[in-house]
C-alpha positions in Angstrom: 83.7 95.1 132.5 85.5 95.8 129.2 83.6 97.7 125.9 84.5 98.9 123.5 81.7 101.9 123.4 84.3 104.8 123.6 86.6 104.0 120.9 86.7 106.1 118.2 86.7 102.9 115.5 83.9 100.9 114.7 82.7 97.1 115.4 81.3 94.7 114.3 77.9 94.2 115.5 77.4 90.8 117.4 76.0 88.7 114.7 79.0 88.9 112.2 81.5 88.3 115.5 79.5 85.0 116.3 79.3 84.0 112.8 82.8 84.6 112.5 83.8 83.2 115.3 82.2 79.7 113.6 83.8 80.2 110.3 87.1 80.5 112.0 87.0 78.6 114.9 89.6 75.1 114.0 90.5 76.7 110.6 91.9 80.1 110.3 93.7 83.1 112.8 92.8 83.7 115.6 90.6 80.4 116.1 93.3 77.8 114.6 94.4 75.3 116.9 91.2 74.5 118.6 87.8 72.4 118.0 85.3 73.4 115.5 83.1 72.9 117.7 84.4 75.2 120.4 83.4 77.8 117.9 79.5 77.0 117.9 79.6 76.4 121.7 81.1 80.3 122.5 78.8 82.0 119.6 75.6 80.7 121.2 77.0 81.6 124.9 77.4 85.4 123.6 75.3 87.9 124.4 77.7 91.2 124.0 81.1 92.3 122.3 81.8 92.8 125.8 85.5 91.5 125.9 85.0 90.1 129.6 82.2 88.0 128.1 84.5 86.8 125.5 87.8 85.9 127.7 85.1 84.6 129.9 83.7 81.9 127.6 86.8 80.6 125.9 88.6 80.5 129.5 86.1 77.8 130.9 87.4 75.8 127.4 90.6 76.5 128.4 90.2 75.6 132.3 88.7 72.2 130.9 91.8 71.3 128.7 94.4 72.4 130.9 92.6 69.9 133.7 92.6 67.0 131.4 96.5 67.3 130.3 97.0 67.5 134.3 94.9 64.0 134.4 97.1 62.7 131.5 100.3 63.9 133.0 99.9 62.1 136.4 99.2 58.9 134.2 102.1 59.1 132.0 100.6 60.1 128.6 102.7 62.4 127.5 101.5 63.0 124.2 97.8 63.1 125.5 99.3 65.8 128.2 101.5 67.6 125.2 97.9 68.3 123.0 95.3 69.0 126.0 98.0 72.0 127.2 98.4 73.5 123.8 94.7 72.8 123.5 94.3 75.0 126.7 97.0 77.7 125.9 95.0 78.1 122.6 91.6 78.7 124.4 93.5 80.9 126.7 94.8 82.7 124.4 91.9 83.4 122.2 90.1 85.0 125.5 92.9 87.3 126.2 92.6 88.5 122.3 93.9 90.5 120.3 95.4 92.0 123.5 94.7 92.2 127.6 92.4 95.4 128.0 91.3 94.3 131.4 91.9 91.7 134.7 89.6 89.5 133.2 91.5 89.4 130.2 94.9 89.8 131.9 94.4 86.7 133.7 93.3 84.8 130.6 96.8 86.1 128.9 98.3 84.9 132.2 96.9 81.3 131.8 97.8 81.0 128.3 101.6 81.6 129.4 101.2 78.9 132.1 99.5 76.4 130.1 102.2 76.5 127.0 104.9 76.9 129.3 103.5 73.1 130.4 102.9 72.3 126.9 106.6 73.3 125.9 108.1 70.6 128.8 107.2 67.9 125.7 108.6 69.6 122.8 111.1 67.8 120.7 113.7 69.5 120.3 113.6 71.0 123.9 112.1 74.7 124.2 114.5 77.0 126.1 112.8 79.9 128.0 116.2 82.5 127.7 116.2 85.5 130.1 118.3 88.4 129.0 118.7 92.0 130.6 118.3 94.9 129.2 118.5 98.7 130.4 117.3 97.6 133.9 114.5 95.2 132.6 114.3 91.7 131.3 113.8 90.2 128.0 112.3 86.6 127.5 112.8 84.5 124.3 112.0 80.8 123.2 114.8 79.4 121.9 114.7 75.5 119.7 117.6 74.0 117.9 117.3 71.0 116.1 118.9 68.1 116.8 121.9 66.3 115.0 123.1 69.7 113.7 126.5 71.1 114.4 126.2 75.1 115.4 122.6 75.7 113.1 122.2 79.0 112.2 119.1 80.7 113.9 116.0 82.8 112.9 114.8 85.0 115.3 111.0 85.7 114.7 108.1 88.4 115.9 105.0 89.2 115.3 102.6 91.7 115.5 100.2 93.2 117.7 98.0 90.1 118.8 100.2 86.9 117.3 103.1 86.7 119.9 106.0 84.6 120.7 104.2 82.1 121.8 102.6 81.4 118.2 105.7 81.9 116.5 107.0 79.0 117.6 104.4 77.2 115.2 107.0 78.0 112.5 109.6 76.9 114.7 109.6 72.9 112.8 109.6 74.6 108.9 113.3 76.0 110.7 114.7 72.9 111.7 113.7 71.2 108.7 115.4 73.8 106.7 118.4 73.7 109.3 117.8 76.2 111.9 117.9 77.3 115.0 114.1 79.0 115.8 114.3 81.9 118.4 110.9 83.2 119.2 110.3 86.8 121.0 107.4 89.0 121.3 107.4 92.3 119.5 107.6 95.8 121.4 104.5 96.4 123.4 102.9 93.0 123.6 103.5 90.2 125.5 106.0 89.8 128.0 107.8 92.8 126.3 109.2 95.3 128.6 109.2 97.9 126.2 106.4 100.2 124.1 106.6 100.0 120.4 108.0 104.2 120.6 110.1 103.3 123.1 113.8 104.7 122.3 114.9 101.6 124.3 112.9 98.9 121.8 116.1 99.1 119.6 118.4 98.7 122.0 116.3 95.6 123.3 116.6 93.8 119.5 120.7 94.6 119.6 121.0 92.9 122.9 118.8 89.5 121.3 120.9 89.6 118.6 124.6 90.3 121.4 123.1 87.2 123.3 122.5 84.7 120.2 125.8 85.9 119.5 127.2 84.4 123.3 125.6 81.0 122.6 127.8 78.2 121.8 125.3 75.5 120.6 124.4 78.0 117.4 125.8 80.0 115.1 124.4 83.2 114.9 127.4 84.5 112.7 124.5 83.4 110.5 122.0 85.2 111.5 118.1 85.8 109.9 115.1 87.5 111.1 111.5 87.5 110.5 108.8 90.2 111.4 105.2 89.7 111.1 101.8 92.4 110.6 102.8 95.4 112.5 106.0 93.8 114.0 107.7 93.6 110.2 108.6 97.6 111.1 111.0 96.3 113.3 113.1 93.5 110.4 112.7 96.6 108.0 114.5 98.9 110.4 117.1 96.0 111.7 117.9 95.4 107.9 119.3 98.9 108.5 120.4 99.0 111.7 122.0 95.8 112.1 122.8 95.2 108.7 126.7 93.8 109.9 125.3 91.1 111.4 122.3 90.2 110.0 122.2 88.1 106.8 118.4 88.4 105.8 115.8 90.0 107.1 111.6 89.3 106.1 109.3 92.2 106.4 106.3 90.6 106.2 103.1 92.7 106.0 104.1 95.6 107.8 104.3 99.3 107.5 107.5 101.6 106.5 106.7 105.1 105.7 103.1 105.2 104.1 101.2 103.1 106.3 102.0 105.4 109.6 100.5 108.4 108.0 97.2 109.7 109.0 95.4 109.6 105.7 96.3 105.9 105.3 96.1 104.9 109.2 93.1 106.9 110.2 90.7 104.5 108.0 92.8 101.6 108.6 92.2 101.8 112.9 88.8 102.8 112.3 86.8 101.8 109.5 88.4 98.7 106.9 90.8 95.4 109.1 88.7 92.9 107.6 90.9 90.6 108.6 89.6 91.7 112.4 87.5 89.3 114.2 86.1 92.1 116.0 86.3 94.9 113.3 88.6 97.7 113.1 88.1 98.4 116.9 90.1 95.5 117.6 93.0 96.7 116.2 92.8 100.1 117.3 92.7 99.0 121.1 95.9 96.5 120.0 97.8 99.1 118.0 97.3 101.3 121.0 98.4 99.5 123.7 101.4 98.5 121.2 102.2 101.6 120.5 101.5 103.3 124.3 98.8 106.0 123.5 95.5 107.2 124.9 93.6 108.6 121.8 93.6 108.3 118.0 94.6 112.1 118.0 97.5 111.0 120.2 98.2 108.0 117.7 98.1 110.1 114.7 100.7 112.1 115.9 103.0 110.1 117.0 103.0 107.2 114.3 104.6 109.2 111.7 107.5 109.6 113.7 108.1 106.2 112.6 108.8 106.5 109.2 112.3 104.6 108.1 112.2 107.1 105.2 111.4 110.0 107.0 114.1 109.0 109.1 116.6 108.6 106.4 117.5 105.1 107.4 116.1 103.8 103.5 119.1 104.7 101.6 122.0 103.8 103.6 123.3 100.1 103.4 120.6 97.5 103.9 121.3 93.5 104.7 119.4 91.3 101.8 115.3 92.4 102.5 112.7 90.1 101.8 108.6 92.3 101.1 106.0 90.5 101.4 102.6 90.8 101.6 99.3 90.9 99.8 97.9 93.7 97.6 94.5 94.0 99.0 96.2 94.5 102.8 93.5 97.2 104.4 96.3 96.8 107.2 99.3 97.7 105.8 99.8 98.9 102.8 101.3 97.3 100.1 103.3 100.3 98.7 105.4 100.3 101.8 107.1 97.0 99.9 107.4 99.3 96.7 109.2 102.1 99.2 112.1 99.9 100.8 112.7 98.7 96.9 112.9 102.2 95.9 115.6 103.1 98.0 118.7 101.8 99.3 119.9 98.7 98.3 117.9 96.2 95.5 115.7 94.2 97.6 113.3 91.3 96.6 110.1 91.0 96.6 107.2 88.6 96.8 103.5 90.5 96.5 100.1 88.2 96.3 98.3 89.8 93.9 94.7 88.3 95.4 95.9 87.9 98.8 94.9 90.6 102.1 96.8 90.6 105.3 100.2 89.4 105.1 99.5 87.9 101.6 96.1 85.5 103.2 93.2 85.0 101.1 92.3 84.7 97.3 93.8 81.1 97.8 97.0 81.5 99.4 97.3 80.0 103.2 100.1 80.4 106.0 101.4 77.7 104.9 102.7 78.4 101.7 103.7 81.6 102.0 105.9 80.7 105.4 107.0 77.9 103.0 108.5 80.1 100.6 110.2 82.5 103.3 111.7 80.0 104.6 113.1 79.2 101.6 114.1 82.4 100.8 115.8 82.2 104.3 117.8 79.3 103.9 119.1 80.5 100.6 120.0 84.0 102.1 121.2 83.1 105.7 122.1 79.1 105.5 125.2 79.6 103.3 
């Protein structure tokens, strides 16, 4: 059984996660992608924020779908079998959220990968599953490029501690309408990641994406941008650095830099605010964690600030073209992390929604139109 009775952060009590769970469910992350209805059937089968419980539910959903895309694959609907497997990887994935913290949900994680792998056999343009190796390990990426053009240039995209490459391929059409190659790969410490978020070898893993892209004949990754998301938007702040040679833009979107790894700001942020949290500010303490490798908040509090760009002098040394965005009411990440990469370095832009939370959501901007205008920002920056 999984609880979450020894963290350190608090919950929400059941009621709010089942009414939640309605509100969300068909509409808004982590419930998009399924039925509305799905949403009432779950909140009246719970009877604890035991997280067993929870994978347990939304795997029987996602058992049901996966059977009935079986049924329409052996009769030739293709499209019937295309929806009832993404349908499935969606349920599956919702029970393994935000992260696995046990078999139960290990094996719901497990079944998500299986049914959108079967989902992904119907894409258009074809989804590449890429295998690359890395210091003795093995890094997997979705790679899509868009038919009728010559050598596109690619995006490669992350995102944060629950959102993984599997949902970043939802982005993956705005690319090819704008002309690019979409490249999809989960974020240190999540996924099918090898490597911890603190890992000295997570670098190195990014540099040999960006050496493979760089192999592949049917892109041009000459013309290269890249896109991190929530907690994962570290990582495009610090490549913008790192890699700034052969990188042409770079999005940090919603992340932290410098501010939002110190204790003062992260100690409430893990365990009291994340409104944005389906389960409360427990939920992404466990997800942080696991990210980030660590037992304890104590243990997390001293390590995080380690991870300062500006503490570790990378902020005013040459910088590709750096794209902040996020909202100003983040409880997440903080939005003067966007005012310290502008502050140093080379000019950056910036795009800040003054209503918005997490990654710019809420006070009536969606998804939507913020990915809308980074992919704009993209194909201006990288296309050309």
């Amino acid at each position: 059984m999984s609880t979450s009775s020894q963290s350190p952060a608090r919950a929400r009590p059941l009621e709010e996660v089942k009414a939640e769970t309605i509100r969300r469910a068909g509409h808004w992350n982590p419930l998009d992608g399924i039925d509305p209805e799905a949403g009432k059937t779950v909140a009246g089968a719970l009877t604890s924020l035991d997280r067993d419980e929870w994978a347990r539910e939304w795997s029987k959903l996602g058992a049901r779908a996966d059977e009935a895309a079986a049924k329409a694959e052996q009769a030739g609907d293709r499209k019937k079998a295309h929806d009832h497997y993404l349908l499935a990887f969606n349920y599956f994935r919702i029970a393994r959220y935000p992260c696995p913290v046990s078999h139960t949900t290990q094996k719901a994680y497990e079944q998500s990968l299986s049914a959108f792998r079967k989902a992904s056999r119907y894409f258009d343009p074809p989804l590449e599953i890429v295998e690359i190796p890395c210091e003795g390990r093995t890094l997997i990426g979705y790679l899509q490029v868009p038919r009728g053009i010559e050598k596109p240039p690619v995006i490669m995209s992350w995102g944060g501690v629950d959102g993984w490459k599997e949902d970043r391929t939802k982005a993956h059409p705005l690319f090819h309408a704008a002309g690019f190659a979409g490249f999809a790969i989960d974020m240190p410490g999540t996924g099918e990641h090898p490597f911890k978020y603190t890992d000295p070898k997570a670098d190195r893993a990014f540099t040999a994406f960006i050496d493979y892209l760089l192999t592949r004949k049917d892109i041009d990754a000459t013309r290269l941008g890249v896109w991190g998301g929530s907690y994962g938007a570290y990582w495009a702040a610090k490549l913008a650095h790192t890699e700034h040679a052969r990188i042409r833009g770079a999005v940090f979107h919603g992340g932290n830099v410098h501010h939002g790894f110190q204790p003062q700001w992260m100690k409430p942020a893990l365990t009291e605010r994340a409104k944005a949290a389906i389960f409360g500010p427990v939920q992404l303490f466990e997800s942080r964690s696991r990210a980030m490798g660590v037992a304890s908040l104590e243990e997390f509090l001293e390590v995080a600030p380690k991870l300062s760009l500006l503490t570790q002098g990378l902020l005013d040394g040459p910088s590709a073209p750096l794209l902040c965005v996020n909202g100003k009411l983040d409880d997440q990440a903080p939005v003067d992390d966007c005012y310290v990469l502008m502050e140093h370095g080379n000019p950056k832009e910036a795009r800040i929604y003054p209503n918005g939370g997490h990654m710019g959501r809420g006070g009536g901007t969606n998804d939507e139109e913020i990915w809308q205008m980074i992919v704009g920002w993209l194909k201006k920056r990288v296309a050309g």
